[in-house]
C-alpha positions, 0 to 999 in steps of 0.5 A: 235708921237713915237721917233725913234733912228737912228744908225749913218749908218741911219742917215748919209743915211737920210742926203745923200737923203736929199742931193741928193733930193735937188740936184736932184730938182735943176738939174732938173729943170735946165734941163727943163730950157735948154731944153724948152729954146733951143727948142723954147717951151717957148716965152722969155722976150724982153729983158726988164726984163734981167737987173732986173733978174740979180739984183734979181738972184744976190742979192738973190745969195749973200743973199742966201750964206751969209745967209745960211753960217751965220745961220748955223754957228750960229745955230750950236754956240748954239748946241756945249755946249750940252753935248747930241749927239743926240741933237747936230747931230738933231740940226746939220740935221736941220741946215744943211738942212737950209744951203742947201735950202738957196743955193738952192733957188737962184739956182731955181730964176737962172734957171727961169731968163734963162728960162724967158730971154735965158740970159746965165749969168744966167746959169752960175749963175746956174752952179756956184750955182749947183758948189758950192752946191756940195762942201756941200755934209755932211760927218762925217767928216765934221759934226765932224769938224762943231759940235767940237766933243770930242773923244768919240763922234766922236768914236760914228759916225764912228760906224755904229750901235751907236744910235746918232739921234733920229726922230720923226716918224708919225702916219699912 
């Protein structure tokens, strides 16, 4: 397995997918959930199983927000004392595309809990989530701001050809 640099245009760009990748999953299946919902296609719950959804979708929602702003700021906590830009912007990917699954996941237990009861406060669960979500999208930035850069470092990320990341590229 080769390494490959990525220049900071590169890199940012890989970021930005991920991103909307996510983004992408989480409307829509929050679509799919409306729409079968609205039009009768699925058979919703009795009732019975609003009062434990909302405890689970809650208790993920606040699980999954915690977690996701602790274990990014304590991964990152590590990465600030290298003194490798490459090291800390791999680190900072990996870290941030954690952070966004954590939101993520209670996002998806949102839109099931809709489509299994017709529940609207988990739509507005959803809609929050998919809110807040929005407000993660990376930026240089931000990635400047959260790794602490020294100035050399952040002259690097704003020039578009500089190599600071690297990936490991599959075979095949």
């Amino acid at each position: 397995m080769d390494k490959k640099l990525l220049t900071s245009k590169e890199y940012f760009t890989s970021l930005t997918i991920v991103y909307f990748a996510l983004l992408a999953g989480q409307v829509l299946l929050g679509a799919v959930s409306v729409f079968l919902t609205q039009s009768n296609a699925v058979e919703l719950t009795d009732g019975s199983l609003d009062a434990v959804l909302l405890i689970v979708v809650s208790v993920f929602t606040l699980g999954g927000l915690a977690a996701s702003h602790l274990l990014f700021k304590n991964r990152l906590a590590k990465v600030q004392e290298s003194d490798s830009l490459i090291f800390k912007t791999g680190q900072y990917r990996t870290s941030l595309i954690l952070k966004l699954a954590l939101i993520e996941g209670p996002t998806f237990f949102a839109a099931i809990g809709y489509l299994l009861t017709g529940n609207y406060l988990f739509l507005l669960f959803f809609g929050g989530l998919v809110l807040f979500y929005l407000t993660q999208k990376p930026s240089k930035l931000k990635l400047i701001s959260d790794l602490q850069l020294n100035a050399e470092e952040e002259e690097m990320i704003y020039q578009p050809d500089a190599l600071i990341s690297e990936v490991v590229e599959q075979p095949g």
